[in-house]
LOBADO-837760 format. One record per atom (N, C-alpha, C): residue number from 1; atom name; x negated, z, y. Coordinates in steps of 0.1 Angstrom, whole numbers, plus 5000, padded with zeros to 4 digits. Atoms other than C-alpha are relative to their C-alpha. Example, Ala and Ser with C-alpha at 12.3 -4.5 7.8 and 13.67 -1.06 7.14 Angstrom:
REM residues 2
+------+------+------+------+------+
: zake : pami :    X :    Z :    Y :
+------+------+------+------+------+
:    1 :    N : 4991 : 5000 : 4988 :
:    1 :   CA : 4877 : 5078 : 4955 :
:    1 :    C : 4991 : 5000 : 5012 :
:    2 :    N : 5009 : 5000 : 4989 :
:    2 :   CA : 4863 : 5071 : 4989 :
:    2 :    C : 5008 : 5008 : 5011 :
+------+------+------+------+------+
This chain:
REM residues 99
+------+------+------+------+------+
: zake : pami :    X :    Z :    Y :
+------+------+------+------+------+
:    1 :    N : 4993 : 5013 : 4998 :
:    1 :   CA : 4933 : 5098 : 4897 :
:    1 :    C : 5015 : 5001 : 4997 :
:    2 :    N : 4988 : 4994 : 5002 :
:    2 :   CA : 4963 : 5111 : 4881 :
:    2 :    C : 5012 : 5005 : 5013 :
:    3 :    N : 4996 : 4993 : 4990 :
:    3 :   CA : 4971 : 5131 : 4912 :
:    3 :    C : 5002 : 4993 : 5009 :
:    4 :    N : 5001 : 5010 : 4990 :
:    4 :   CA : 4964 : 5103 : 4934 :
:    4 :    C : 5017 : 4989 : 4995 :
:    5 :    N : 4995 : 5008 : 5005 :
:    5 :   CA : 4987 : 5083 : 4914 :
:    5 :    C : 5019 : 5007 : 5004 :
:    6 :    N : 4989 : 4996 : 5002 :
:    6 :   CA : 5017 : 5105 : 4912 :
:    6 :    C : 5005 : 5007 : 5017 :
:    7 :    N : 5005 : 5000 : 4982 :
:    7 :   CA : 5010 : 5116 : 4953 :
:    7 :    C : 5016 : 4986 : 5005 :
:    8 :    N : 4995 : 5012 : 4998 :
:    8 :   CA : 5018 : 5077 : 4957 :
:    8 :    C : 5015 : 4999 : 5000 :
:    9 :    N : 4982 : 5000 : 5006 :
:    9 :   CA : 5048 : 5077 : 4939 :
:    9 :    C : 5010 : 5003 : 5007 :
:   10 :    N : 4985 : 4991 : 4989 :
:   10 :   CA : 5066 : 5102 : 4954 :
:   10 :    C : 5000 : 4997 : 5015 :
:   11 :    N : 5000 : 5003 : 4991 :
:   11 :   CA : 5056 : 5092 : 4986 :
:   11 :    C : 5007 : 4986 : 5001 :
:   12 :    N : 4992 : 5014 : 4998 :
:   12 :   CA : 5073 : 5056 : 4981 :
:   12 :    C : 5013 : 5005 : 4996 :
:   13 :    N : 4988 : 4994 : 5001 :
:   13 :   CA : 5103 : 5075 : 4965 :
:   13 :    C : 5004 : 5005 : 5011 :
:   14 :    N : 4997 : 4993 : 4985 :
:   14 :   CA : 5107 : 5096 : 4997 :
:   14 :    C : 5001 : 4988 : 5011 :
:   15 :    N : 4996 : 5006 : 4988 :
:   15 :   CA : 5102 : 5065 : 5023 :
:   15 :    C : 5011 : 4995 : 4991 :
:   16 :    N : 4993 : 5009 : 5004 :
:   16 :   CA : 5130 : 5047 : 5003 :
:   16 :    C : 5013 : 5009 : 5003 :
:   17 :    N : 4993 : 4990 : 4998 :
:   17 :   CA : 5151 : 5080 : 5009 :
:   17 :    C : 5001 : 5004 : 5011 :
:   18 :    N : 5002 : 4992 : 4991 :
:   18 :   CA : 5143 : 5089 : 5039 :
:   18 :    C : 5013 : 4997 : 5014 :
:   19 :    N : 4985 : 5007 : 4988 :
:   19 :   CA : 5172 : 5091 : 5070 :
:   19 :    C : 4996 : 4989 : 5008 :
:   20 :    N : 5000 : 5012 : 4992 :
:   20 :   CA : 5178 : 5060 : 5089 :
:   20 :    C : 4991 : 5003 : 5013 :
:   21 :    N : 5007 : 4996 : 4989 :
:   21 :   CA : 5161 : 5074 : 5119 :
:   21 :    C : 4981 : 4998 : 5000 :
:   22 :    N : 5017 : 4998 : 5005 :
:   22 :   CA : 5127 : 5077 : 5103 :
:   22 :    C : 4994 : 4986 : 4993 :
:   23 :    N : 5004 : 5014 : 5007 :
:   23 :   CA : 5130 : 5047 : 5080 :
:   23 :    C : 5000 : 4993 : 5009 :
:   24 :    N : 5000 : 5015 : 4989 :
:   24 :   CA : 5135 : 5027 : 5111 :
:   24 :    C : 4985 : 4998 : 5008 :
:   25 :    N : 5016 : 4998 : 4988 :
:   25 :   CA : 5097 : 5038 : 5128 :
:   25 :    C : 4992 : 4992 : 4987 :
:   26 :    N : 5012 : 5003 : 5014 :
:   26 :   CA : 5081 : 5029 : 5089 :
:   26 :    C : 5002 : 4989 : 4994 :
:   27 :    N : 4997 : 5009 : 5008 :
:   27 :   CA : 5100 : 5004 : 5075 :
:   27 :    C : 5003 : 4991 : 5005 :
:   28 :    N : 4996 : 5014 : 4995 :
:   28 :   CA : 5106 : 4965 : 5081 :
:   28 :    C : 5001 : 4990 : 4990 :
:   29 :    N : 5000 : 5013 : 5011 :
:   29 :   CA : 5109 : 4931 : 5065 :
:   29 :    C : 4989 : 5003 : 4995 :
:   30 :    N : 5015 : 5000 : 5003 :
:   30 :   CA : 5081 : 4926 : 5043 :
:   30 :    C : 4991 : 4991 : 5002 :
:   31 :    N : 5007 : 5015 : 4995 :
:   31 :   CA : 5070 : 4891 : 5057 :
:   31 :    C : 4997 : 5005 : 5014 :
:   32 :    N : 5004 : 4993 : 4985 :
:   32 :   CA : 5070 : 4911 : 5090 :
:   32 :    C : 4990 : 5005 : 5000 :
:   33 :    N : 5013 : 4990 : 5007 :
:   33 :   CA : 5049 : 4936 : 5074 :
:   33 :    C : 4988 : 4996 : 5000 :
:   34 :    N : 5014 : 5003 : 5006 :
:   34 :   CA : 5025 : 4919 : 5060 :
:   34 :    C : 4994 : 4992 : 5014 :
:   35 :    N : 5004 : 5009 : 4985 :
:   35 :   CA : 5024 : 4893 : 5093 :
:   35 :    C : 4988 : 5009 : 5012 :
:   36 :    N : 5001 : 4991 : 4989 :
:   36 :   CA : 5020 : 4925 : 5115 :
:   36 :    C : 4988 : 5007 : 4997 :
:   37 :    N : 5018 : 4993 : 5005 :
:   37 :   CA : 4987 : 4943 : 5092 :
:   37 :    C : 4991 : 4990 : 5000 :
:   38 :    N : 5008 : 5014 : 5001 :
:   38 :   CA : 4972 : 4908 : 5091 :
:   38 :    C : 4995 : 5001 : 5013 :
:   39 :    N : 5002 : 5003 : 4986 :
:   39 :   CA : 4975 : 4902 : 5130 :
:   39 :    C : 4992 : 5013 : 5006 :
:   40 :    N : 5002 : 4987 : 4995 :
:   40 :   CA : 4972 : 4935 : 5142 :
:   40 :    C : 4985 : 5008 : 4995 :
:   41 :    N : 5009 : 4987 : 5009 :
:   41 :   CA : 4948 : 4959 : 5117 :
:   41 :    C : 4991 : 4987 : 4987 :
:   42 :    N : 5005 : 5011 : 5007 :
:   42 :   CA : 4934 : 4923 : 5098 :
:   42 :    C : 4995 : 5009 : 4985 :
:   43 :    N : 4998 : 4995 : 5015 :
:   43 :   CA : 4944 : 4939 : 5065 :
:   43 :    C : 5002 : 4991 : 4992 :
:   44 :    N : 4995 : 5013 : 5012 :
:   44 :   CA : 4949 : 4914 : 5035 :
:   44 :    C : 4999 : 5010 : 4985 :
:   45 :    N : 4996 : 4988 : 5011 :
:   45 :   CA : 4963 : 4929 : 5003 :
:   45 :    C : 4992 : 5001 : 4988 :
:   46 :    N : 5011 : 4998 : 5007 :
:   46 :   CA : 4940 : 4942 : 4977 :
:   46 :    C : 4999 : 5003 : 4984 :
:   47 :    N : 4996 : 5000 : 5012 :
:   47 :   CA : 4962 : 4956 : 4950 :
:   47 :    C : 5013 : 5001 : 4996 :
:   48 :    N : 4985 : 4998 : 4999 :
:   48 :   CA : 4998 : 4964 : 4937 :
:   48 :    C : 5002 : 5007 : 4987 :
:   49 :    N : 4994 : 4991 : 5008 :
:   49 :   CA : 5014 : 4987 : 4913 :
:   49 :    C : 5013 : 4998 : 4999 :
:   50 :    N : 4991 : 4997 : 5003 :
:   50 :   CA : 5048 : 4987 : 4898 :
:   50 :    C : 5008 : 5011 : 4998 :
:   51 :    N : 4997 : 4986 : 4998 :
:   51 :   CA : 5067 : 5018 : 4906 :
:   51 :    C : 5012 : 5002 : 4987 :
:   52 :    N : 4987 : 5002 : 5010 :
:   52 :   CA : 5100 : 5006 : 4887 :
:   52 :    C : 5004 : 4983 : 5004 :
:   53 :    N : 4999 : 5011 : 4999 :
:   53 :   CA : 5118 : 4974 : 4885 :
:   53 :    C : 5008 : 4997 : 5015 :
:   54 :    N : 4998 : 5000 : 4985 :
:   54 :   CA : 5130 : 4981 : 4923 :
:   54 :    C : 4992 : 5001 : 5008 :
:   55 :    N : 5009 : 4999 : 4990 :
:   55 :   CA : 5098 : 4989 : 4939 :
:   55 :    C : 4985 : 4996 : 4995 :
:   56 :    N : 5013 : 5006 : 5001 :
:   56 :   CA : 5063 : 4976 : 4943 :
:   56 :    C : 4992 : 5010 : 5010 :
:   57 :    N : 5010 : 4996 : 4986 :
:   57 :   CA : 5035 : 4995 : 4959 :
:   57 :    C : 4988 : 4993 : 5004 :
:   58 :    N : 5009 : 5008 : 4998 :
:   58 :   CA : 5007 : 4976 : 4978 :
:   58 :    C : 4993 : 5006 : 5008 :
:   59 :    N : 5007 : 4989 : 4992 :
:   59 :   CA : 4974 : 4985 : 4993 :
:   59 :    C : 4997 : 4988 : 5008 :
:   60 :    N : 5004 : 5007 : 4990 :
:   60 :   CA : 4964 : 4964 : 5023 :
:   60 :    C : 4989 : 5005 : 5006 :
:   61 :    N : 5012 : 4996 : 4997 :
:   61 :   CA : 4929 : 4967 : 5033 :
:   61 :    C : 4990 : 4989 : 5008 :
:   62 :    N : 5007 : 5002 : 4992 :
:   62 :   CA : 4906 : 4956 : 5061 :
:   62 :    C : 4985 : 5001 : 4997 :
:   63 :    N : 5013 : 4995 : 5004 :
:   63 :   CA : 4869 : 4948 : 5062 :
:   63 :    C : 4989 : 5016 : 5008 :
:   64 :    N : 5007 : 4988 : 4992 :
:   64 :   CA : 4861 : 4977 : 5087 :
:   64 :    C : 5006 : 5014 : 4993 :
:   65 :    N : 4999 : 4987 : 5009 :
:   65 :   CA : 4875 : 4998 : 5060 :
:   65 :    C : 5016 : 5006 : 5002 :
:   66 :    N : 4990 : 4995 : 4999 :
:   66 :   CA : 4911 : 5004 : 5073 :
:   66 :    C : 5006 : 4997 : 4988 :
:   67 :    N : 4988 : 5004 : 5014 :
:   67 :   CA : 4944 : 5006 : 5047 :
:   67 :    C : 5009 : 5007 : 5007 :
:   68 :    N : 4986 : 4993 : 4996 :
:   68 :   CA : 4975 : 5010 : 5048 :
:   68 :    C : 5010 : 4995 : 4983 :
:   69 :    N : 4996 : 5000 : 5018 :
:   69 :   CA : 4997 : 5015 : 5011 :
:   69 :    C : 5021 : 4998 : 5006 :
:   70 :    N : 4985 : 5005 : 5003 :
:   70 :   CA : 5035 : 4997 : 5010 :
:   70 :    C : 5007 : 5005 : 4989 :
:   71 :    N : 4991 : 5005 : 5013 :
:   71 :   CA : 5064 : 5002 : 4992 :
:   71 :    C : 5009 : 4992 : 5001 :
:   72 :    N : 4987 : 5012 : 4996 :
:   72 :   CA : 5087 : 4972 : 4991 :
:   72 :    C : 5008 : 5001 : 4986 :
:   73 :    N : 4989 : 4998 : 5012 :
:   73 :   CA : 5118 : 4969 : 4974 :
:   73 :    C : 5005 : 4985 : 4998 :
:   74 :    N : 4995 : 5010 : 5007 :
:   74 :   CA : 5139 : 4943 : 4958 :
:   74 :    C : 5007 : 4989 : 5010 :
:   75 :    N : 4991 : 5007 : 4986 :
:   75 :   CA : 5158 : 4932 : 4993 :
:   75 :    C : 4993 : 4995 : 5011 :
:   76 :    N : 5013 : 5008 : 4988 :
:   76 :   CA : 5125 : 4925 : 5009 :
:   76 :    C : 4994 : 5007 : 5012 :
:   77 :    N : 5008 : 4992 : 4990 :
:   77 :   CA : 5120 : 4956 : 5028 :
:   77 :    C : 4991 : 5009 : 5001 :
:   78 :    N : 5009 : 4992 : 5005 :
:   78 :   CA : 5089 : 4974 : 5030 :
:   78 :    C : 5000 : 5010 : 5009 :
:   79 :    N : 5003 : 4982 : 4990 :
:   79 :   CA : 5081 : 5012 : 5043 :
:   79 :    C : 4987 : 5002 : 4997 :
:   80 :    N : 5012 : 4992 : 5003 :
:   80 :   CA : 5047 : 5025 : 5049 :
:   80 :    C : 5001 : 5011 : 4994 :
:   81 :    N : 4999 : 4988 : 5006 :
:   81 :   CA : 5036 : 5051 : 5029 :
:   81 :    C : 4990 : 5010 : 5004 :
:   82 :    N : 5009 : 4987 : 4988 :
:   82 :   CA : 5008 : 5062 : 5046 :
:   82 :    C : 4987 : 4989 : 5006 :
:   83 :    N : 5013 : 5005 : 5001 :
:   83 :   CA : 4973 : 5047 : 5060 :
:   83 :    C : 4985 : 5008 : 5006 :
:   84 :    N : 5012 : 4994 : 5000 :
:   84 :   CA : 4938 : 5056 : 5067 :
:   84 :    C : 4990 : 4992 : 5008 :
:   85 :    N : 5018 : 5009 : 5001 :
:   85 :   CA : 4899 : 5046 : 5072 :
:   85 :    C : 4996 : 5005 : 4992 :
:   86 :    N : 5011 : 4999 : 5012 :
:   86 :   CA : 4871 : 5045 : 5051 :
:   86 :    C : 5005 : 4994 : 4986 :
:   87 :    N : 4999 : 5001 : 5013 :
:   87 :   CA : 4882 : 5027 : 5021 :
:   87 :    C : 4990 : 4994 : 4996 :
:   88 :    N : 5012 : 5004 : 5006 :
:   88 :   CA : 4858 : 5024 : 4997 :
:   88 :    C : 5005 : 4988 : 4987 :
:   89 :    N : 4994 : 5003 : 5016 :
:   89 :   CA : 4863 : 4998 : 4966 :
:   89 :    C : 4992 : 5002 : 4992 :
:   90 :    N : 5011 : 4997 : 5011 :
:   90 :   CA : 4850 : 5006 : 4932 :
:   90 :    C : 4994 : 4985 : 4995 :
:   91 :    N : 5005 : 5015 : 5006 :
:   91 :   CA : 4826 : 4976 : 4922 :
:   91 :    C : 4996 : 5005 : 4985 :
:   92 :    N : 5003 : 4994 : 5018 :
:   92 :   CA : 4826 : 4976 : 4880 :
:   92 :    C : 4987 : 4988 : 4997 :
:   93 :    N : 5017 : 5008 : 5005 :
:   93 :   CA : 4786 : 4961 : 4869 :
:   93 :    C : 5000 : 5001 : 4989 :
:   94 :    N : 5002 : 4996 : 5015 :
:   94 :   CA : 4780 : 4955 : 4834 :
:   94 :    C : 4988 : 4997 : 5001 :
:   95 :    N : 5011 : 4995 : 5003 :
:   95 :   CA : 4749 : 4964 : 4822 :
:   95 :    C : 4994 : 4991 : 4994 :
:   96 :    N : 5007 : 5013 : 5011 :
:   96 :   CA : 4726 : 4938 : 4809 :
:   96 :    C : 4992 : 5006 : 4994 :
:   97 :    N : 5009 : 4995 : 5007 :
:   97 :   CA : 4706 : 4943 : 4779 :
:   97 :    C : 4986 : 5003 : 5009 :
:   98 :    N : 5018 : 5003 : 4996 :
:   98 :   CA : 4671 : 4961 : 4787 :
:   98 :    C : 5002 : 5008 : 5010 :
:   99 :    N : 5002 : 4990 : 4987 :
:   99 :   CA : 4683 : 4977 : 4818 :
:   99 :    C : 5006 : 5012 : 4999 :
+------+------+------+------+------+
């Protein structure tokens, strides 16, 4: 998890770095953003992380299992950071006496 975690990271440090050329294919408003996984890939956002007090990262996830992981910054613009299929979520059960 660790690995996963630190992955992430640098992967939002890198799109926020990355030359104009490239940030322009990944990156947009983030009310665009979010408009465009909603319409498009009917993602709705699932969780978020604080990277630092300039960036947020967000996971956007679909019921047919798609995602896609944001990082937005302070000026309102987000970059992909990567996406997928198959996301699984963890469901947490507590244990009732007995069982």
């Amino acid at each position: 998890m660790t690995r996963l975690v630190a992955t992430i990271l640098c992967a939002a440090a890198a799109a926020f770095s990355a030359a104009p050329a490239t940030a322009a294919e990944q990156c947009a408003a983030r009310a665009d953003m979010i408009k465009a996984l909603g319409d498009k890939f009917k993602e709705n956002p699932t969780a978020l992380g604080v990277v630092n007090p300039n960036v947020i990262v967000e996971v956007f996830v679909s019921d047919q299992g798609t995602w896609t992981i944001l990082a937005s910054d302070t000026r309102g613009q987000s970059c992909v950071v990567s996406v997928g299929e198959g996301w699984e979520s963890a469901l947490t059960t507590a244990a009732l006496p007995g069982t």
